[in-house]
BALOBA-1460 file (C-alpha; in Angstrom, 3 decimals):
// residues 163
<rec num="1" residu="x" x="117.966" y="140.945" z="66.326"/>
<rec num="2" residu="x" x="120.336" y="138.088" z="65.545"/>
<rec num="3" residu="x" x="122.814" y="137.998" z="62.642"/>
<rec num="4" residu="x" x="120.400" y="135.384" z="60.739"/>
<rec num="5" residu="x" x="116.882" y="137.560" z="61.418"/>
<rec num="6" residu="x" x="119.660" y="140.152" z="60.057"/>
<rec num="7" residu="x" x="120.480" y="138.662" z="57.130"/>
<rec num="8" residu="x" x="117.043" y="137.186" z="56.312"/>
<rec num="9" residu="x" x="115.306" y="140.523" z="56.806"/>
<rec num="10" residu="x" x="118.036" y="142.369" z="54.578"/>
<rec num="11" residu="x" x="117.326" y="139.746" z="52.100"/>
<rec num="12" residu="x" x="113.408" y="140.202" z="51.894"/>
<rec num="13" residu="x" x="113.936" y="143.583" z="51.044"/>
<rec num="14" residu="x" x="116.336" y="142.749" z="48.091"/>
<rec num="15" residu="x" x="113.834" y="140.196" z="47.099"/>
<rec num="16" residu="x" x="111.022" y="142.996" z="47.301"/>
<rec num="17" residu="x" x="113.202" y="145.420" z="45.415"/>
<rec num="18" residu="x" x="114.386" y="142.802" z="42.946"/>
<rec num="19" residu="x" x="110.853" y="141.889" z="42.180"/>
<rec num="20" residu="x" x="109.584" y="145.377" z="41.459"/>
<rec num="21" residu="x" x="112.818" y="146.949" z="39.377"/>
<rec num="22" residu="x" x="114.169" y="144.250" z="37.683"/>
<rec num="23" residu="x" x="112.798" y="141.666" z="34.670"/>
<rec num="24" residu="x" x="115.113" y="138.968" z="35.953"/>
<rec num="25" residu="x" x="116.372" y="138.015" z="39.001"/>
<rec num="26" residu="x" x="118.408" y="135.204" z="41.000"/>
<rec num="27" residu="x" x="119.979" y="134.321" z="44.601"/>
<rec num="28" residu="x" x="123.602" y="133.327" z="45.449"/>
<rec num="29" residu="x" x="124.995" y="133.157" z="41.559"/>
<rec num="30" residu="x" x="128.424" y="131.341" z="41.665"/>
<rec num="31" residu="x" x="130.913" y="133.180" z="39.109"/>
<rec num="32" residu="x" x="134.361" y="131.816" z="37.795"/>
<rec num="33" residu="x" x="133.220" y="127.998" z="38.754"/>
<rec num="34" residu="x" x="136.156" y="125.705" z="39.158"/>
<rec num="35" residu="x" x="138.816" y="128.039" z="39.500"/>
<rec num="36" residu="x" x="140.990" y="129.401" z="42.286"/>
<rec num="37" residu="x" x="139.027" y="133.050" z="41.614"/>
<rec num="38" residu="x" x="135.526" y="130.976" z="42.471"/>
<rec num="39" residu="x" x="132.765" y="133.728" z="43.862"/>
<rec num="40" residu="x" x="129.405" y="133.579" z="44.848"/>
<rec num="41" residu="x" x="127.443" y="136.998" z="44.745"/>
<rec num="42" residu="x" x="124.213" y="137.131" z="46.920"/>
<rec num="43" residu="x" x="121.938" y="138.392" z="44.517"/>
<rec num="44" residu="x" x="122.301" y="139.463" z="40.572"/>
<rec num="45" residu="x" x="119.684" y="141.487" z="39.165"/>
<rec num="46" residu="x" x="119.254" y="142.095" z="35.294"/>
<rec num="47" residu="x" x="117.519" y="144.747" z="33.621"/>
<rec num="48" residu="x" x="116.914" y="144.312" z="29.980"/>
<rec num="49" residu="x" x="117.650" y="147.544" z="27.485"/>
<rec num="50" residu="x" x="114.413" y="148.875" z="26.011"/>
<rec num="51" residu="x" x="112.862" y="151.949" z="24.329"/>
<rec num="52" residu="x" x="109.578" y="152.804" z="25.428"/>
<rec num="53" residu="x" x="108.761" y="149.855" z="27.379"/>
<rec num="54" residu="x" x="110.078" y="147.624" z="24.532"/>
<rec num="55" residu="x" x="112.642" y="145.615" z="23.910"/>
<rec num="56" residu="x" x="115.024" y="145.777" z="21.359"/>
<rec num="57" residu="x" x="117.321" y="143.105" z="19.694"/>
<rec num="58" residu="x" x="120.106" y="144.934" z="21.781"/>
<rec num="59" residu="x" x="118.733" y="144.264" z="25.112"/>
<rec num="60" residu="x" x="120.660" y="142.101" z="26.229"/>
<rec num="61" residu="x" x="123.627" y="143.382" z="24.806"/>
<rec num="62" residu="x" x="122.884" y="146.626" z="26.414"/>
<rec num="63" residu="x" x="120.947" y="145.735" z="29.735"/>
<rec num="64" residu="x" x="122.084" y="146.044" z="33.113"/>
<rec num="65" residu="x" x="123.153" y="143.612" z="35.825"/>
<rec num="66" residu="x" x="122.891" y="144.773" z="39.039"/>
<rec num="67" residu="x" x="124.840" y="142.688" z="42.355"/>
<rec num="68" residu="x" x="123.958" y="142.969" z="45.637"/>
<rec num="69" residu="x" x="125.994" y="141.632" z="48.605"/>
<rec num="70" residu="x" x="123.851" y="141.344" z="51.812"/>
<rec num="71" residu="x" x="126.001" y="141.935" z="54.580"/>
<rec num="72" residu="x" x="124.255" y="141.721" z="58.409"/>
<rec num="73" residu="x" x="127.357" y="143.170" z="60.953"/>
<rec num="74" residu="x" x="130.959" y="144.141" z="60.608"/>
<rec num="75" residu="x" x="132.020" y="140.393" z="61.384"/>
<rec num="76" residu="x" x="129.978" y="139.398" z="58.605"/>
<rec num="77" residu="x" x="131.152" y="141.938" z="56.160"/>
<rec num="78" residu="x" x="135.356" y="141.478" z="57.415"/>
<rec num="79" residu="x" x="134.599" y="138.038" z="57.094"/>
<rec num="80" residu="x" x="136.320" y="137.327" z="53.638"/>
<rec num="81" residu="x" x="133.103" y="136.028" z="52.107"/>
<rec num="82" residu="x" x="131.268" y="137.816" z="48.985"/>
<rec num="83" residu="x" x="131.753" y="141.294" z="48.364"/>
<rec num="84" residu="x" x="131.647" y="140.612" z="45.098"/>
<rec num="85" residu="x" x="131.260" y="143.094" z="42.847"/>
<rec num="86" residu="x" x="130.988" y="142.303" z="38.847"/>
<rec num="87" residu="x" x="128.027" y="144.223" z="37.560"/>
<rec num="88" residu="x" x="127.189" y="147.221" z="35.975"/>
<rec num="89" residu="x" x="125.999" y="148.826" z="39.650"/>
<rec num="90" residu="x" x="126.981" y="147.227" z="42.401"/>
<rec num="91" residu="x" x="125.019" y="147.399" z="45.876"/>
<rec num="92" residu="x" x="126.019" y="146.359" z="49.414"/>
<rec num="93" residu="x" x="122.950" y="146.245" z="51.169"/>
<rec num="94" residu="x" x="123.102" y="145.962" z="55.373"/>
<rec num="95" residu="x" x="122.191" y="147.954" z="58.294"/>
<rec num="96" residu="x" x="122.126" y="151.966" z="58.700"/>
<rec num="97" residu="x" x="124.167" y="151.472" z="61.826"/>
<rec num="98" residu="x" x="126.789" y="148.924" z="59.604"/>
<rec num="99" residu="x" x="126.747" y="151.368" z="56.905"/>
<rec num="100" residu="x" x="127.781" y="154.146" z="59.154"/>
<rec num="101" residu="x" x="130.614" y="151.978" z="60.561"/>
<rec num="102" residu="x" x="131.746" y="151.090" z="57.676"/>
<rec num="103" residu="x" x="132.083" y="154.639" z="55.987"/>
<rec num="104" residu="x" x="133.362" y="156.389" z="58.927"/>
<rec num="105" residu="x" x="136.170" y="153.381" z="58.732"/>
<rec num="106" residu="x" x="136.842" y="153.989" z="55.684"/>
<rec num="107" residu="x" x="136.166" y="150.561" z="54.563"/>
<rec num="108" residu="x" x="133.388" y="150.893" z="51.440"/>
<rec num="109" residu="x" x="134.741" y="148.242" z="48.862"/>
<rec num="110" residu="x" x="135.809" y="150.271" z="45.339"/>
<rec num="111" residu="x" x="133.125" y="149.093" z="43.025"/>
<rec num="112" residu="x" x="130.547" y="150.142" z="45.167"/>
<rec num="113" residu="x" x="128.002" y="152.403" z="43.718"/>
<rec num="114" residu="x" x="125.915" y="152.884" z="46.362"/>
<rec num="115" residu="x" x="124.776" y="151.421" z="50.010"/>
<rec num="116" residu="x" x="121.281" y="149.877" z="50.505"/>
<rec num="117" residu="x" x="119.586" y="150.180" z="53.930"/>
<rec num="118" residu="x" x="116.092" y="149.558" z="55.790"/>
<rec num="119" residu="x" x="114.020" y="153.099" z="55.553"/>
<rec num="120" residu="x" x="112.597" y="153.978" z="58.968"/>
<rec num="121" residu="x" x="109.303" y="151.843" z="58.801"/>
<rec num="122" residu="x" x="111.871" y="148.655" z="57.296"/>
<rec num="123" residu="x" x="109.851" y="148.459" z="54.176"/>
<rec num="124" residu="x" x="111.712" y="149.249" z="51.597"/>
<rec num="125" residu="x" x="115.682" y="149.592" z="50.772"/>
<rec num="126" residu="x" x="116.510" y="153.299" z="49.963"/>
<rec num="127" residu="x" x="120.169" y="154.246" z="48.954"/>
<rec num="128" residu="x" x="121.870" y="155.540" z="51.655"/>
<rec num="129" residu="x" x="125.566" y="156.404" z="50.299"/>
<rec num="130" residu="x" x="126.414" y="156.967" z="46.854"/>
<rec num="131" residu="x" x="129.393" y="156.767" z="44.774"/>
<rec num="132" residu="x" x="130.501" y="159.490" z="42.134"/>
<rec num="133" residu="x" x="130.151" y="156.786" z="40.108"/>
<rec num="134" residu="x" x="126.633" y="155.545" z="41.014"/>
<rec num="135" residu="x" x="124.791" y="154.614" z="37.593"/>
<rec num="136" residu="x" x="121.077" y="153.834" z="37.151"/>
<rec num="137" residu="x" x="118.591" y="153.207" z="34.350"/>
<rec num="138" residu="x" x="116.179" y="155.969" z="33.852"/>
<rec num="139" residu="x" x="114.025" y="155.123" z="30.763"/>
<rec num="140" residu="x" x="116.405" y="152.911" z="29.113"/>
<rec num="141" residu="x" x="119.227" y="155.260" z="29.511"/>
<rec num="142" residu="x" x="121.976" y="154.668" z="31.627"/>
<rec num="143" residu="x" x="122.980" y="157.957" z="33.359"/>
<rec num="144" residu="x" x="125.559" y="158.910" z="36.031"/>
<rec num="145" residu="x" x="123.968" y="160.043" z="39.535"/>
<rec num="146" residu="x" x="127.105" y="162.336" z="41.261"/>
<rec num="147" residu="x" x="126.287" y="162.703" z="44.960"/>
<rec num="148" residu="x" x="130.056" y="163.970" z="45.732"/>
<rec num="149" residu="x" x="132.695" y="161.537" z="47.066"/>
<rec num="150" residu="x" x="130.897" y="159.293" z="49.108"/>
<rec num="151" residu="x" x="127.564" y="161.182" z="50.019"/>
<rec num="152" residu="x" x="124.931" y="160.328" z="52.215"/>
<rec num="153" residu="x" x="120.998" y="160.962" z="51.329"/>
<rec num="154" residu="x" x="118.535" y="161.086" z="54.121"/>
<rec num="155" residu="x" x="115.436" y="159.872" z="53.960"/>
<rec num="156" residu="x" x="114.200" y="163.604" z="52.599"/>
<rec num="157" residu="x" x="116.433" y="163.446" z="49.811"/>
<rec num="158" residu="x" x="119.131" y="165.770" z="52.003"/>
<rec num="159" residu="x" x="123.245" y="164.925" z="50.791"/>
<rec num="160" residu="x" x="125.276" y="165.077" z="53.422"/>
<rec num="161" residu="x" x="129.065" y="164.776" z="51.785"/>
<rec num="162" residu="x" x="131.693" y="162.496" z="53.662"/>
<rec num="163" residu="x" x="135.619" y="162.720" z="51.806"/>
């Protein structure tokens, strides 16, 4: 597969997780426009605070944004572009073989909560390292998920712990 089928299939499934998990979503969001710090982030995601289903005068206030950087091989992510990471949980989504690369290097960016890759049938994006730090939304909560420093699930739930 080329780097563009890459990139294009890594960015269907952010689309497709996007459209089911978030109220709000947009591509390549510029951030600090005419300045030297100018950044564009691949996808933000934004998940309104609510109780019960509903939302509150606070939700905004209290939602979450969510960034995802699409990256499709090591030259792409070493590249200098994106990896920008300004939200509340921050994903870099690629490919399980790039995500292996890149944590045996060493190389996961800090504000990383977790790395996104293709399950086995390429349906769907399941989280495939986790930060201590990894925080979700789980019924209008935020809540800390601690997999260890720098875990890996499997696709059966199983951590496997990398230091």
């Amino acid at each position: 597969m080329s780097r563009a089928e890459t990139t294009a299939m890594l960015s269907k499934l952010v689309e497709k997780r996007l459209k089911n998990q978030t109220a709000f979503w947009a591509s390549e969001v510029n951030f600090d426009r005419n300045t030297t710090d100018e950044r564009r982030v691949d996808y933000v995601g934004f998940k309104p605070w609510n109780i019960n289903g509903e939302p509150v005068p606070a939700s905004v206030e209290k939602g979450c944004f969510e960034f995802y950087e699409v990256k499709s091989c090591m030259a792409d992510f070493t590249s200098g572009n994106g990896l920008t990471f300004y939200g509340d949980s921050n994903f870099l989504v690629c490919t399980k073989e790039l995500c292996d690369e890149i944590v045996w290097r060493k190389m996961v960016p800090p504000r990383v909560n977790a790395i996104l890759t293709p399950d086995s049938t390429g349906s769907k994006l399941i989280s495939t390292m986790c930060s201590p730090t990894t925080t979700c939304h789980t019924g209008g909560v935020r809540q800390a998920k601690s997999c260890g420093p720098w875990s890996k699930q499997t696709e059966r739930g199983q951590i496997e712990h990398h230091a």
